[in-house]
C-alpha positions in Angstrom: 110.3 170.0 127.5 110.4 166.3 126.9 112.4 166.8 123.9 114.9 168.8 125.6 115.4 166.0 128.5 115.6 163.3 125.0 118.4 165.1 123.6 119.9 165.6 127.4 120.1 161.7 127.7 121.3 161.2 124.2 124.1 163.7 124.8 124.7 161.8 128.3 124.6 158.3 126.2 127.0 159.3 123.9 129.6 161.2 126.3 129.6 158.8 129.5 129.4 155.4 128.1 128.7 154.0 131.7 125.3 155.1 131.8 124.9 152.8 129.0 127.5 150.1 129.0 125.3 147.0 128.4 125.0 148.0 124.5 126.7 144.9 123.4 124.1 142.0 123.1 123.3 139.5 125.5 122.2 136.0 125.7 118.8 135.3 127.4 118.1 135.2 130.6 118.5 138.6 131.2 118.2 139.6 134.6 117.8 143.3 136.0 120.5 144.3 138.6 121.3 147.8 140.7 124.7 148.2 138.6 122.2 148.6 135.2 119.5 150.5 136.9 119.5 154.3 136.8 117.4 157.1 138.4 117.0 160.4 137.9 114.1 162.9 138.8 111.3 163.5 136.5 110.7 167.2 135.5 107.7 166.9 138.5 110.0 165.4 141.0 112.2 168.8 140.2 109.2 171.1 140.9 108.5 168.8 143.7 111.8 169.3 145.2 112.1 173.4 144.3 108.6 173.3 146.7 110.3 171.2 149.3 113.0 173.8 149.4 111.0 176.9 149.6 108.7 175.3 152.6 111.8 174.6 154.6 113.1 177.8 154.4 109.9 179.1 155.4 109.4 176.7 158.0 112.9 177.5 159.4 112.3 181.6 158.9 109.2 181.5 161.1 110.2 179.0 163.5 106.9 176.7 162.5 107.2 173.3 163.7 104.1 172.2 161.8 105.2 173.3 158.6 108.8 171.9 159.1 107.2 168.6 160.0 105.3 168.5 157.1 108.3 169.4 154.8 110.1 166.3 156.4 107.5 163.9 155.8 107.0 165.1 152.3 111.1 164.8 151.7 110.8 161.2 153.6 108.2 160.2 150.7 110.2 161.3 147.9 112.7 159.4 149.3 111.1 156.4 149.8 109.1 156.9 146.1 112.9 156.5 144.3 113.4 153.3 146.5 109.9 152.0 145.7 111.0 152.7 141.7 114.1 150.7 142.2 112.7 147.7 143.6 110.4 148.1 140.4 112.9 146.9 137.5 115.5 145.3 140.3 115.5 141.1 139.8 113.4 141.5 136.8 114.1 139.1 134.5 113.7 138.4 130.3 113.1 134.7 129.9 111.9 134.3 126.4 111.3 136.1 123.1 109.1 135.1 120.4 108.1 136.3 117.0 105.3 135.6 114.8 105.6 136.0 110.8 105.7 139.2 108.4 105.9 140.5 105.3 108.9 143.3 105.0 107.0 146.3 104.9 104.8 145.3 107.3 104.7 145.5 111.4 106.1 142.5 113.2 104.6 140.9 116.9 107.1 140.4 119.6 105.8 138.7 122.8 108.7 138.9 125.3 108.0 136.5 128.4 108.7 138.3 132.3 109.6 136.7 135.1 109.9 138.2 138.9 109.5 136.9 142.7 107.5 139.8 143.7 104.8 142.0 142.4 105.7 144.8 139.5 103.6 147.8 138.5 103.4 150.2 136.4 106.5 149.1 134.0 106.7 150.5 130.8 108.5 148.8 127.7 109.4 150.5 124.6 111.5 149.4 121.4 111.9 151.9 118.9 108.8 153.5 118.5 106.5 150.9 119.7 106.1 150.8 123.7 103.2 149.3 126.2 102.5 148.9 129.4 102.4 146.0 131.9 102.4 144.8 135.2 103.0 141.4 137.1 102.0 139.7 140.1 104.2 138.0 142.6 105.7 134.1 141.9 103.9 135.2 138.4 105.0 135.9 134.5 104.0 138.1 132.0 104.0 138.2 127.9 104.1 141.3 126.8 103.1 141.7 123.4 104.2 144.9 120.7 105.0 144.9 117.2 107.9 146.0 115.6 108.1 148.0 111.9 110.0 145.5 109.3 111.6 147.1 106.4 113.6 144.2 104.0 113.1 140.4 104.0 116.2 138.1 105.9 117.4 138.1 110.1 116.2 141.4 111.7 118.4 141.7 114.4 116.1 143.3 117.7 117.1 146.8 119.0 117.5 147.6 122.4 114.9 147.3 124.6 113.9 150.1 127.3 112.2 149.1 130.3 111.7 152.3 132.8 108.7 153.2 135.4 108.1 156.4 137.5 106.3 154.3 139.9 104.5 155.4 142.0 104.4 159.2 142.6 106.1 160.4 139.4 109.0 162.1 140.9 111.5 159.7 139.7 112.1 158.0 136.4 113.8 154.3 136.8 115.4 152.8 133.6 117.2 150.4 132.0 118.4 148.8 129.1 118.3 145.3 127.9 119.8 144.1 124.1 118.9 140.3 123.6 121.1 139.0 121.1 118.3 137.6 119.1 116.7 138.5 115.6 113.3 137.9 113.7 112.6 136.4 110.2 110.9 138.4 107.6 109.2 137.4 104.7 110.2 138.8 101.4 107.5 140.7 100.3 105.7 139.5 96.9 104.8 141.3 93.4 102.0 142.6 92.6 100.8 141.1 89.6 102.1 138.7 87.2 102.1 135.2 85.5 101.1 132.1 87.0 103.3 129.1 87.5 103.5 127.0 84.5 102.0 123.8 86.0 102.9 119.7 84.5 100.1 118.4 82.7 97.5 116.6 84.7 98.3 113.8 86.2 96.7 111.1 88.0 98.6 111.5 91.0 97.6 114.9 91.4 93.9 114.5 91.8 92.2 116.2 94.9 88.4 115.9 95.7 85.5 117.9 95.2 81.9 118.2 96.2 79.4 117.5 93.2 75.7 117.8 92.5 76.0 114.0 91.7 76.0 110.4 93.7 79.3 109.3 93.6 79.4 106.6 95.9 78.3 105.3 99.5 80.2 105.0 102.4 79.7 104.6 106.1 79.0 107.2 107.9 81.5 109.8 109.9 80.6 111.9 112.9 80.0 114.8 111.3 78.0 114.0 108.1 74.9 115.9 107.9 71.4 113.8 108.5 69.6 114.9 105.1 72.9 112.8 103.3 72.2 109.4 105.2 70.8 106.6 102.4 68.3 105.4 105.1 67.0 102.7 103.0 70.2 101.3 102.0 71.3 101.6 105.8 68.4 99.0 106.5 70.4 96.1 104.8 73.6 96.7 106.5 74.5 96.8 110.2 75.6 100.7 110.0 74.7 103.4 108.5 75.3 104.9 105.3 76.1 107.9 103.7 75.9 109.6 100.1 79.1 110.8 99.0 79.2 113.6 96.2 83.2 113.9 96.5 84.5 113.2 93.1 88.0 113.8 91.6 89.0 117.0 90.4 92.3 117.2 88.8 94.2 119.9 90.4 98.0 119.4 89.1 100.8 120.2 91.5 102.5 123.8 91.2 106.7 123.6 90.5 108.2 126.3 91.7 111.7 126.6 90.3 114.4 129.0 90.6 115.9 128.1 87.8 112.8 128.5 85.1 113.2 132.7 85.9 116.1 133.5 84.1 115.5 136.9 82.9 115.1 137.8 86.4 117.3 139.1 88.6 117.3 137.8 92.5 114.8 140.0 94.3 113.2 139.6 91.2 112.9 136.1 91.5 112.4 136.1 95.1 109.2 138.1 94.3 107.8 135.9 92.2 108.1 132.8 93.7 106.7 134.7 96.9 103.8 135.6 95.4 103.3 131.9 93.5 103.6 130.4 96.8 100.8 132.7 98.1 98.4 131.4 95.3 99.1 128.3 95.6 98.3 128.7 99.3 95.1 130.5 98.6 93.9 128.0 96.0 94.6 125.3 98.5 97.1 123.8 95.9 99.8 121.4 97.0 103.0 122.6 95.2 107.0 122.5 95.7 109.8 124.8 95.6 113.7 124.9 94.8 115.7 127.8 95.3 119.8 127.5 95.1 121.3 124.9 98.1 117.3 124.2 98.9 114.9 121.6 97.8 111.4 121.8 99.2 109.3 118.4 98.6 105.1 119.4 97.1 102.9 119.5 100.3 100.2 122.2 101.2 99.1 123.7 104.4 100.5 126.1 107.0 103.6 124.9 107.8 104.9 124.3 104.2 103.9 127.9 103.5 105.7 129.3 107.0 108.8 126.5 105.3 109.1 127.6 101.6 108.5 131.3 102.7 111.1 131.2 105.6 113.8 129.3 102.9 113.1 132.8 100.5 113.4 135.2 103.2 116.8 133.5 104.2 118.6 133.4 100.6 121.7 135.8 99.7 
């Protein structure tokens, strides 16, 4: 049954345009008004409304005041129900979207930030097939959080977003549609396996530090450094204390990661590669740099020049 009523509202989609008409997209704020919100009656409501028939005629066969008053007040809460499912979606607004970082293949998180004057319940979200559930109190906000499936690396531009309710006895299904025009970076995804980076030969410049077995120096002490480390008798000539330091240099030379050394590769190729030398590097804590065609990426390490150098593959041609 509720594939039948899917195909019913594709077929209505696709041959009365108004019921749809806000497909093109749309800057944020978004902001949920009674000329894009649509009811109809739920496949319960109908039942609910077949029943409602057959008491009245009864009531009105039989001349039973009882029964006809009850029919009445039942019709009165339907009524009211569709009103109260309105009033659900009607001023709600999208703020905000936000996206966190994938690989293509893999699913994407969206949190998409709510705002409304007055309390919300019961509103379901979906996009594609991912959907959740929220609700929001009054003066209040909400981030709603859902992922979305990634196929290829570049600008992923978002679908259109559902928001609907049949809030709060069921018998009528509220919707609407919202298309933010907004899209999501996704990471290339990286080879399997593979050579490493051809790395300069060690330099002096390159040299990182290490934890040894040995003494390597003393130095005052940090909050921090672990008690058994303090040189307690060389801290009695000096005013503070003093710690053993076993950090010695390591050479660790800097990765280069150039574009131009994989010639016998084509671009997704390429893109590959580098992807998956970048993700070494970052796993061996190495510091390294990157140049891809129009982009020049100084050596650093950490987070962010990860998020950078990946971000400047997703984004080539």
């Amino acid at each position: 049954m509720r594939g039948m009523l899917q195909r019913l509202q594709t077929w209505a989609e696709r041959r009365l345009p108004a019921l749809t008409r806000y497909r093109r997209p749309e800057t944020l704020p978004i902001e949920l008004h009674r000329r894009r919100i649509y009811i109809v009656p739920t496949m319960f409501g109908l039942g609910f409304s077949i029943l409602l028939l057959v008491m009245l005629v009864g009531a009105l066969n039989y001349s039973n005041n009882a029964a006809l008053l009850l029919t009445c007040l039942l019709g009165a809460a339907s009524s009211t129900s569709m009103l109260f499912g309105f009033r659900s979606l009607d001023g709600l607004r999208l703020t905000q979207i936000r996206a966190g970082h994938a690989v293509a293949g893999q699913p994407i998180e969206l949190t998409l930030t709510f705002e409304t004057l007055r309390t919300r319940s019961a509103i379901r979200l979906d996009i594609d097939d991912a959907f959740t559930a929220f609700a929001i109190d009054a003066n209040g906000t909400a981030a709603v959080k859902l992922t979305l499936q990634t196929f290829d690396r570049g600008w992923l531009p978002l679908p259109r977003i559902r928001l609907w309710t049949t809030w709060p006895l069921g018998l009528f299904r509220a919707w609407s549609w919202l298309h933010p025009d907004q899209s999501v970076l996704v990471w290339p995804r990286s080879e399997l396996s593979g050579p490493p980076p051809r790395a300069p030969a060690d330099d002096a410049r390159h040299m990182r530090l290490y934890r040894g077995d040995e003494l390597a120096a003393l130095r005052e002490y940090r909050p921090g450094d672990p008690q058994r480390h303090i040189a307690w008798k060389a801290s009695a000539h000096h005013d503070n204390l003093l710690v053993k330091d076993f950090e010695q240099p390591q050479s660790r030379p800097q990765w280069q990661l150039d574009w131009r050394l994989l010639t016998s590769m084509d671009s997704e190729s390429r893109i590959a590669r580098l992807a998956r030398w970048i993700g070494e590097a970052q796993a061996e804590r190495r510091s390294y740099s990157l140049w891809v065609p129009g982009t020049e990426i100084a050596a650093s390490s950490g987070p962010l020049h990860y998020a950078n150098c990946m971000s400047t593959l997703a984004q080539l041609p």
